[in-house]
PDB file of N, CA, C and O in Angstrom:
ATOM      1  N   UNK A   1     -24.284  31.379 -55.076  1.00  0.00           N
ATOM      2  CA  UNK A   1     -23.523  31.913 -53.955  1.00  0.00           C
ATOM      3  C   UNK A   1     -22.361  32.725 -54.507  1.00  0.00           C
ATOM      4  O   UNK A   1     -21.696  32.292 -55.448  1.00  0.00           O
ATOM      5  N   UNK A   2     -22.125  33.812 -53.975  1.00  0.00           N
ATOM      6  CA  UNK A   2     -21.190  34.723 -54.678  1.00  0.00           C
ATOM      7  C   UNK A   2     -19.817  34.619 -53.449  1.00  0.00           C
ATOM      8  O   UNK A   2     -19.753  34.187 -52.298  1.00  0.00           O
ATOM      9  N   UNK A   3     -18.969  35.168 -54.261  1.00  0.00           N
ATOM     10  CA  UNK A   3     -17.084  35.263 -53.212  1.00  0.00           C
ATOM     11  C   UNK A   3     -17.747  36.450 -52.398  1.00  0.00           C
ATOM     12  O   UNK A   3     -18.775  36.916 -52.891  1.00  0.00           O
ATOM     13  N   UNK A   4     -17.254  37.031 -51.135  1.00  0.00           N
ATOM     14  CA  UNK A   4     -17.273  37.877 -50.782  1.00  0.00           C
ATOM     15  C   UNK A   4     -16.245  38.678 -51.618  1.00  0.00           C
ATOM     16  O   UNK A   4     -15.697  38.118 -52.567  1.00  0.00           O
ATOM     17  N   UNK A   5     -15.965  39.940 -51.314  1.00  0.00           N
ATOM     18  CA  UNK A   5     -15.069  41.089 -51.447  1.00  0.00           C
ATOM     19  C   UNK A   5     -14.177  41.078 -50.842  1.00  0.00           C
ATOM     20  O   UNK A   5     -14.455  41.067 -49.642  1.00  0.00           O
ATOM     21  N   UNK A   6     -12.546  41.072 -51.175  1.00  0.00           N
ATOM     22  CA  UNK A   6     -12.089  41.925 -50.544  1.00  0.00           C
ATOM     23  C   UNK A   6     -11.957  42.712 -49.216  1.00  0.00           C
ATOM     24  O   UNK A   6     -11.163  42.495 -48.301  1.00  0.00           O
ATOM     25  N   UNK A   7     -12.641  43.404 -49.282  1.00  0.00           N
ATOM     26  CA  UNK A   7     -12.592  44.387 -48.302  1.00  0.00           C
ATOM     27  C   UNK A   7     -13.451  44.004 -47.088  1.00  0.00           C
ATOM     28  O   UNK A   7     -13.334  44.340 -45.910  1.00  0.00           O
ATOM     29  N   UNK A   8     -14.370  43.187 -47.711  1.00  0.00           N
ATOM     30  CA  UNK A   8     -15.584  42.319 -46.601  1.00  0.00           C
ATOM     31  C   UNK A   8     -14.566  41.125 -46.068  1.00  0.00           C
ATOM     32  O   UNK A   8     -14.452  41.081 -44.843  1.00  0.00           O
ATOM     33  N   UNK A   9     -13.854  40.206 -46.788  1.00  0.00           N
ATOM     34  CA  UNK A   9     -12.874  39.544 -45.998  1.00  0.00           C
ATOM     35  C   UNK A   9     -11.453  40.232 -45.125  1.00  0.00           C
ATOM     36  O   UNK A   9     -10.627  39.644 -44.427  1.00  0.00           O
ATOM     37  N   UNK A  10     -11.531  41.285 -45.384  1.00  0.00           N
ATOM     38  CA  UNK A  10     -10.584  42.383 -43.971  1.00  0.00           C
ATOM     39  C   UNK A  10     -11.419  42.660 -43.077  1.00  0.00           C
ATOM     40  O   UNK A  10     -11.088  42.389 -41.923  1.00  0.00           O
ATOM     41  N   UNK A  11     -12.635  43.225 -43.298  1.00  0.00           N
ATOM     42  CA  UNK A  11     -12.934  43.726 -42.051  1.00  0.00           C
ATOM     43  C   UNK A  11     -13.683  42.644 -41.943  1.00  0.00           C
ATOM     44  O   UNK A  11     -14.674  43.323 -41.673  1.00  0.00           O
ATOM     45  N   UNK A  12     -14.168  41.372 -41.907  1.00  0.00           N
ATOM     46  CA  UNK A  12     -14.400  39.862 -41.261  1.00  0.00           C
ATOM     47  C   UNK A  12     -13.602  39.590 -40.233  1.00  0.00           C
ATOM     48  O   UNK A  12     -14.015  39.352 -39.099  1.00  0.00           O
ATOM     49  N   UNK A  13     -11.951  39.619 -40.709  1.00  0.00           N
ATOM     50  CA  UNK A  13     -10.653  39.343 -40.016  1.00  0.00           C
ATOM     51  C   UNK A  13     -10.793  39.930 -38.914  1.00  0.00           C
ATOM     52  O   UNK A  13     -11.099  39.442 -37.826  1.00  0.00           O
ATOM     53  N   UNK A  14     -10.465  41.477 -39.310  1.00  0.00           N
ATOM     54  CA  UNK A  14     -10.378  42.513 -38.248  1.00  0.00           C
ATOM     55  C   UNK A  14     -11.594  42.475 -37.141  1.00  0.00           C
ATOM     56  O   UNK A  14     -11.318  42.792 -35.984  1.00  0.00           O
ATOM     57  N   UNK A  15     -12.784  42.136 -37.445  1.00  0.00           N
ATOM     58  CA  UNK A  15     -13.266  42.060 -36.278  1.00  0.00           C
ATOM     59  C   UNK A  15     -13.086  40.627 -35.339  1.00  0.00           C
ATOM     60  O   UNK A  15     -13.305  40.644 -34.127  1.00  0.00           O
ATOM     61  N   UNK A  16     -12.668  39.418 -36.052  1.00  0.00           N
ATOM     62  CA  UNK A  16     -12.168  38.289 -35.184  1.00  0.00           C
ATOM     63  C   UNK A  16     -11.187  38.857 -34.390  1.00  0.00           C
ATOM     64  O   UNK A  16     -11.219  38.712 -33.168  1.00  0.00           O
ATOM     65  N   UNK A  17     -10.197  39.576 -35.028  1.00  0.00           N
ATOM     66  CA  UNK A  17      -9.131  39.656 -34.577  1.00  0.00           C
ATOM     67  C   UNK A  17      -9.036  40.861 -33.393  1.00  0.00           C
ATOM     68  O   UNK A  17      -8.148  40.958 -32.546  1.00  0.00           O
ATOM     69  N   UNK A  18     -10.370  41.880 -33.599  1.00  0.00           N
ATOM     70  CA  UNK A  18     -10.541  42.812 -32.476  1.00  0.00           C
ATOM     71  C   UNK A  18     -11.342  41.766 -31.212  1.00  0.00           C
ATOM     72  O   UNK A  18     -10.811  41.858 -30.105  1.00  0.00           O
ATOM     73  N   UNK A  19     -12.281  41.021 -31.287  1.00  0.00           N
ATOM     74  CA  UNK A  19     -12.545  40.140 -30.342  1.00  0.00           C
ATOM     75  C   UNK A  19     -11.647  39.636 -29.317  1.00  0.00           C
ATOM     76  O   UNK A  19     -11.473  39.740 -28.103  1.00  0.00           O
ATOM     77  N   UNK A  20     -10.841  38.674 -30.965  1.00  0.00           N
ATOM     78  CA  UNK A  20      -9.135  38.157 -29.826  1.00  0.00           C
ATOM     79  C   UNK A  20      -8.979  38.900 -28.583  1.00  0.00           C
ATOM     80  O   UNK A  20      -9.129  38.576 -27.405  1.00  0.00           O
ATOM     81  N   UNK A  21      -8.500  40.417 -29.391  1.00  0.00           N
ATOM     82  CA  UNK A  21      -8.139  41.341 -28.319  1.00  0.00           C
ATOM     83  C   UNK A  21      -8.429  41.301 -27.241  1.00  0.00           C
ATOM     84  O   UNK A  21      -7.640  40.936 -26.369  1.00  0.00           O
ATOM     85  N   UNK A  22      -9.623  41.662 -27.014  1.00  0.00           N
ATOM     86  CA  UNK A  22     -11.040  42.156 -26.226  1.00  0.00           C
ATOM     87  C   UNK A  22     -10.969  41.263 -24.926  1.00  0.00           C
ATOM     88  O   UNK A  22     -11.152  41.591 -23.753  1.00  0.00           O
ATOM     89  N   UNK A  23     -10.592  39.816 -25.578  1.00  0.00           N
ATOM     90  CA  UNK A  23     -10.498  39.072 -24.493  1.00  0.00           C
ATOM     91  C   UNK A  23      -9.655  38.905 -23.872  1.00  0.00           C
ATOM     92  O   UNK A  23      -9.718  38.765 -22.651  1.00  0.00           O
ATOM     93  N   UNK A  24      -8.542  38.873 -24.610  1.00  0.00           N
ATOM     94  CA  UNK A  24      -7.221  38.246 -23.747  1.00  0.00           C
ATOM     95  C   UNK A  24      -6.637  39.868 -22.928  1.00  0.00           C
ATOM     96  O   UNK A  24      -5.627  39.930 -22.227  1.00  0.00           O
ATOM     97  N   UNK A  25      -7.644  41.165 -23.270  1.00  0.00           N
ATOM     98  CA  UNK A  25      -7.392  42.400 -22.523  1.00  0.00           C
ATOM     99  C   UNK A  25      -7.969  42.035 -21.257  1.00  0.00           C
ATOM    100  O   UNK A  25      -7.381  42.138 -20.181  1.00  0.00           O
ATOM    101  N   UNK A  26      -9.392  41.513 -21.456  1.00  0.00           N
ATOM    102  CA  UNK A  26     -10.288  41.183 -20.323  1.00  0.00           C
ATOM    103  C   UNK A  26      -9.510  40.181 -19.162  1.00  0.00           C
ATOM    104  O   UNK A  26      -9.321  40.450 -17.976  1.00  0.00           O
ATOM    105  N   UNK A  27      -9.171  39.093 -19.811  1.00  0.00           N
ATOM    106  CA  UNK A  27      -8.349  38.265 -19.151  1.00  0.00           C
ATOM    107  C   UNK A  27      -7.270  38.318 -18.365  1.00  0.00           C
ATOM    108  O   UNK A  27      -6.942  37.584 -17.432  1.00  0.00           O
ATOM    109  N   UNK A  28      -6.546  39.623 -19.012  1.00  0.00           N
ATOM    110  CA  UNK A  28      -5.169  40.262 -18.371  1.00  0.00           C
ATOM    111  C   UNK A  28      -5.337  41.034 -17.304  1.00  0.00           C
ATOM    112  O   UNK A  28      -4.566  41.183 -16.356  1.00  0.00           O
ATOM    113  N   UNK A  29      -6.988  41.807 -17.606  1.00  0.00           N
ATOM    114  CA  UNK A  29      -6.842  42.926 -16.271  1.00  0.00           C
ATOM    115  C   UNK A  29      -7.593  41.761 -15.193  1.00  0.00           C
ATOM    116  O   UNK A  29      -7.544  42.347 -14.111  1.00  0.00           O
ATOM    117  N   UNK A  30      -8.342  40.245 -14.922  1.00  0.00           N
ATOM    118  CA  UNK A  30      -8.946  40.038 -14.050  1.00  0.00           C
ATOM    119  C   UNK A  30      -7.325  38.669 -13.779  1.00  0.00           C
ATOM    120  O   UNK A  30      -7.251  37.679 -13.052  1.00  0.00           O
ATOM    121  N   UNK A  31      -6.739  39.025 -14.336  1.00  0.00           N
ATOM    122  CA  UNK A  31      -5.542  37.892 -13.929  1.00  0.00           C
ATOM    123  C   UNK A  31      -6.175  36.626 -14.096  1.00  0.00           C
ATOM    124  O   UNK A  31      -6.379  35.837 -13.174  1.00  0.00           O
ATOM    125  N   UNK A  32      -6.459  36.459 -15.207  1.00  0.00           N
ATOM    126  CA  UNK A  32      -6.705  35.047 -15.272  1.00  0.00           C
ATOM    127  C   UNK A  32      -6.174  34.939 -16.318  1.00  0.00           C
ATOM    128  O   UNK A  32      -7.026  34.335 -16.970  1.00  0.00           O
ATOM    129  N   UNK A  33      -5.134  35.143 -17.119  1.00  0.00           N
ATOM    130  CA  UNK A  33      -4.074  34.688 -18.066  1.00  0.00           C
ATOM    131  C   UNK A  33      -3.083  34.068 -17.939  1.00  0.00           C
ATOM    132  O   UNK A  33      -2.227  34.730 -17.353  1.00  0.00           O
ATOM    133  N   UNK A  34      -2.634  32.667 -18.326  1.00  0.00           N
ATOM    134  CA  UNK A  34      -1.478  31.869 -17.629  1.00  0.00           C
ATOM    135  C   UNK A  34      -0.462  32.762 -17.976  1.00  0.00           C
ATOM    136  O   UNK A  34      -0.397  33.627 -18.850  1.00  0.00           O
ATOM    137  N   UNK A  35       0.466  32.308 -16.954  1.00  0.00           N
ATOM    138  CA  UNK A  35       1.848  32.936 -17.203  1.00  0.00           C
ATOM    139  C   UNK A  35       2.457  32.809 -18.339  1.00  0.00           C
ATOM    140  O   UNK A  35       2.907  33.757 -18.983  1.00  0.00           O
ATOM    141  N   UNK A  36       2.514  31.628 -18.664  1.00  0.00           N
ATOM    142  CA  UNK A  36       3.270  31.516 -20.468  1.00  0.00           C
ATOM    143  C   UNK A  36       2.904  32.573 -21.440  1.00  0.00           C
ATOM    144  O   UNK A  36       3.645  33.230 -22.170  1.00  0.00           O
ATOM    145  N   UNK A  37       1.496  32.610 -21.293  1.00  0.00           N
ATOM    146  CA  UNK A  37       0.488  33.487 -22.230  1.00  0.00           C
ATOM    147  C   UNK A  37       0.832  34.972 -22.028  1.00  0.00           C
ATOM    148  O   UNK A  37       0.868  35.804 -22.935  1.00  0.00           O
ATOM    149  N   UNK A  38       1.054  35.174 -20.872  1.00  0.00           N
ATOM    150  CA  UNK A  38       1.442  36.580 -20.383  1.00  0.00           C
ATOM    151  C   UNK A  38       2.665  37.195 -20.954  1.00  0.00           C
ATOM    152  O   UNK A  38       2.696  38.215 -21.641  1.00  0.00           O
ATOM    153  N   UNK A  39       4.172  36.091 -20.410  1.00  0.00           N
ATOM    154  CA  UNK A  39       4.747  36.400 -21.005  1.00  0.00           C
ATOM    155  C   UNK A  39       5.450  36.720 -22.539  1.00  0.00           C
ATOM    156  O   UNK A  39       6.356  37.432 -22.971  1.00  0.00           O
ATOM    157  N   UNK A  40       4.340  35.627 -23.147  1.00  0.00           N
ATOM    158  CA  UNK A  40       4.709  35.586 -24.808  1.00  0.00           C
ATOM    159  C   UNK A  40       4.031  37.105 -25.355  1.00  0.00           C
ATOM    160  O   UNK A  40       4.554  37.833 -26.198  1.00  0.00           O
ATOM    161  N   UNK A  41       2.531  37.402 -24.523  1.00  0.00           N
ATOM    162  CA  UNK A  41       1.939  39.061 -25.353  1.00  0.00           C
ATOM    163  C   UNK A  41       3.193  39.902 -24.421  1.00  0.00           C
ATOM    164  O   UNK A  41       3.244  41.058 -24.839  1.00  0.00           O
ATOM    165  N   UNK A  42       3.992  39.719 -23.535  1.00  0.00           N
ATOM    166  CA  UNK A  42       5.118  40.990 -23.611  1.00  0.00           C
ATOM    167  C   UNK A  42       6.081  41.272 -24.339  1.00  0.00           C
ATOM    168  O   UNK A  42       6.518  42.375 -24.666  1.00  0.00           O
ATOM    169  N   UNK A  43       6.638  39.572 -24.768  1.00  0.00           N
ATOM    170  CA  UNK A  43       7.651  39.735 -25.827  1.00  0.00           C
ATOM    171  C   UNK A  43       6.881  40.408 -26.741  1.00  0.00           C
ATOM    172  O   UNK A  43       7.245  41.556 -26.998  1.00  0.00           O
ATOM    173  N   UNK A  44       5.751  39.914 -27.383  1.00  0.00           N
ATOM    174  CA  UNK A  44       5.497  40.523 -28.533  1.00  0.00           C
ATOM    175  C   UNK A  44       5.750  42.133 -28.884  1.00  0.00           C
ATOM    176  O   UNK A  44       6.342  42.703 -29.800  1.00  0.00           O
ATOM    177  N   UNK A  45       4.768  42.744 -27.318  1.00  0.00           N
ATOM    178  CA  UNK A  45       4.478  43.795 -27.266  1.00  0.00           C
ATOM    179  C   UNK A  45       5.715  44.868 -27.362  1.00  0.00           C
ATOM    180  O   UNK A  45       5.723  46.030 -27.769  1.00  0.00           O
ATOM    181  N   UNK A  46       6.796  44.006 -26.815  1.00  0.00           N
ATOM    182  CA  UNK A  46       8.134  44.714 -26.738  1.00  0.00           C
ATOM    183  C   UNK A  46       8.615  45.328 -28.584  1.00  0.00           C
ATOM    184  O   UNK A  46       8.862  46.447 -29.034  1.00  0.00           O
ATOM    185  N   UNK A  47       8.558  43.749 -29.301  1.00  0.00           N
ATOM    186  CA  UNK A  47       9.048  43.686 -30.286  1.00  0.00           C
ATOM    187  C   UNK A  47       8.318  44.181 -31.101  1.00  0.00           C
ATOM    188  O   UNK A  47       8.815  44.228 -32.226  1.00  0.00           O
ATOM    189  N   UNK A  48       7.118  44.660 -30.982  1.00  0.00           N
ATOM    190  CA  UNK A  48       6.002  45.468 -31.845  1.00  0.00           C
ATOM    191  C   UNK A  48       6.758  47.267 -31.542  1.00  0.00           C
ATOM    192  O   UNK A  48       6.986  48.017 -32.491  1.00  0.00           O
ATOM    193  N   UNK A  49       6.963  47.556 -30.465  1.00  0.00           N
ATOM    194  CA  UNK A  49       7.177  48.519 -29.880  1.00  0.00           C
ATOM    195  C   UNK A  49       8.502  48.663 -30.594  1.00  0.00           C
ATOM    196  O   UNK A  49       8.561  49.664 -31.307  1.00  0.00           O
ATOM    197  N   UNK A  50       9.372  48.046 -30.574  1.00  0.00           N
ATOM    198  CA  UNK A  50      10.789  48.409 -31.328  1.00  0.00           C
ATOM    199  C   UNK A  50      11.114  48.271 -32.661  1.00  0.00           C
ATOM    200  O   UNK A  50      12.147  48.697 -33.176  1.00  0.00           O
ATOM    201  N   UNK A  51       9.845  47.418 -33.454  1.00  0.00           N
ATOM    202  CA  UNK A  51       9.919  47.214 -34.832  1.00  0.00           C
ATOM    203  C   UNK A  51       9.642  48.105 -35.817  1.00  0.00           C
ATOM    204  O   UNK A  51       8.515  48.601 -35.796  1.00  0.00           O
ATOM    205  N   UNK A  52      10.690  48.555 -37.008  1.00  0.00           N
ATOM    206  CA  UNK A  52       9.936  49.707 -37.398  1.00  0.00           C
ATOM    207  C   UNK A  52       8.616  49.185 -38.246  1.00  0.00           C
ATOM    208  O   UNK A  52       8.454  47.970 -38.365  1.00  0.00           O
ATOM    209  N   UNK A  53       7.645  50.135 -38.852  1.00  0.00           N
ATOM    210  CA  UNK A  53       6.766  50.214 -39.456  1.00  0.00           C
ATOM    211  C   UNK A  53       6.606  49.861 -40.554  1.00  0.00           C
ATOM    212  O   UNK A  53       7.169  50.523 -41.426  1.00  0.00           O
ATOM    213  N   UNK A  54       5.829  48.752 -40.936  1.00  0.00           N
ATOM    214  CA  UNK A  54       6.539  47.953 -42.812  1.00  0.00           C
ATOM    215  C   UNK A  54       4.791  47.864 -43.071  1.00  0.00           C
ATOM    216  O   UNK A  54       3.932  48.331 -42.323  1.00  0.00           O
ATOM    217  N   UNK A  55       4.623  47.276 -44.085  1.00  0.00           N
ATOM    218  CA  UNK A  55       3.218  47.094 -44.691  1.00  0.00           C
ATOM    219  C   UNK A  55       2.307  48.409 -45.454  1.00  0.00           C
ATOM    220  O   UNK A  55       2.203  49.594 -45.136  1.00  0.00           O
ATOM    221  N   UNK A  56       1.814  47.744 -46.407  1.00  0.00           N
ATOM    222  CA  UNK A  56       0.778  48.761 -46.937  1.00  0.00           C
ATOM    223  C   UNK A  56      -0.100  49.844 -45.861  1.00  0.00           C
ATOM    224  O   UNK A  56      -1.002  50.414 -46.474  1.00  0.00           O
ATOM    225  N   UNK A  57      -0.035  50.130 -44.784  1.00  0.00           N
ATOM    226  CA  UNK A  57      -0.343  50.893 -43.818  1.00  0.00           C
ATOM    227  C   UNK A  57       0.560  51.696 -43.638  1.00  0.00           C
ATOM    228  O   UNK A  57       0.298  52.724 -43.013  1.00  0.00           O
ATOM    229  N   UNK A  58       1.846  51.471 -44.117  1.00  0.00           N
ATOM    230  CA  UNK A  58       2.615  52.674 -43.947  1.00  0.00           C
ATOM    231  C   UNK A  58       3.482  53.213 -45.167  1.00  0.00           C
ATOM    232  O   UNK A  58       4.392  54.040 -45.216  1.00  0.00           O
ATOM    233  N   UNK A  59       2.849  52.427 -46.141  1.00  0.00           N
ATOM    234  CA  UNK A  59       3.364  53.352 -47.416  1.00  0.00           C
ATOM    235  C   UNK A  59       2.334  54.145 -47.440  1.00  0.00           C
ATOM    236  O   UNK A  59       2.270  55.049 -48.273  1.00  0.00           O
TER     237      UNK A  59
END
């Protein structure tokens, strides 16, 4: 049995992590997201929105 790669364990992530998305988008537009949940992806979204840009994606 061999390690995966690298690059095969990012885009593994990235597609869990596009799923995540997918749903809790789905969830938001049919209103079935608790309120807690709601409000914690706005903080985020706020603080994503005002944070500057750090990580190997933006060097």
């Amino acid at each position: 049995m061999s390690t995966p790669s690298r690059a095969q364990c990012i885009a593994d992530a990235r597609a869990v992590l596009d799923r995540a998305r997918q749903r809790i988008a789905r969830d938001r537009a049919t209103g079935q997201l608790q309120p807690e949940a709601e409000l914690i992806l706005r903080r985020l979204e706020r603080a994503q929105r005002t944070a500057p840009t750090t990580g190997r994606a933006a060097a």
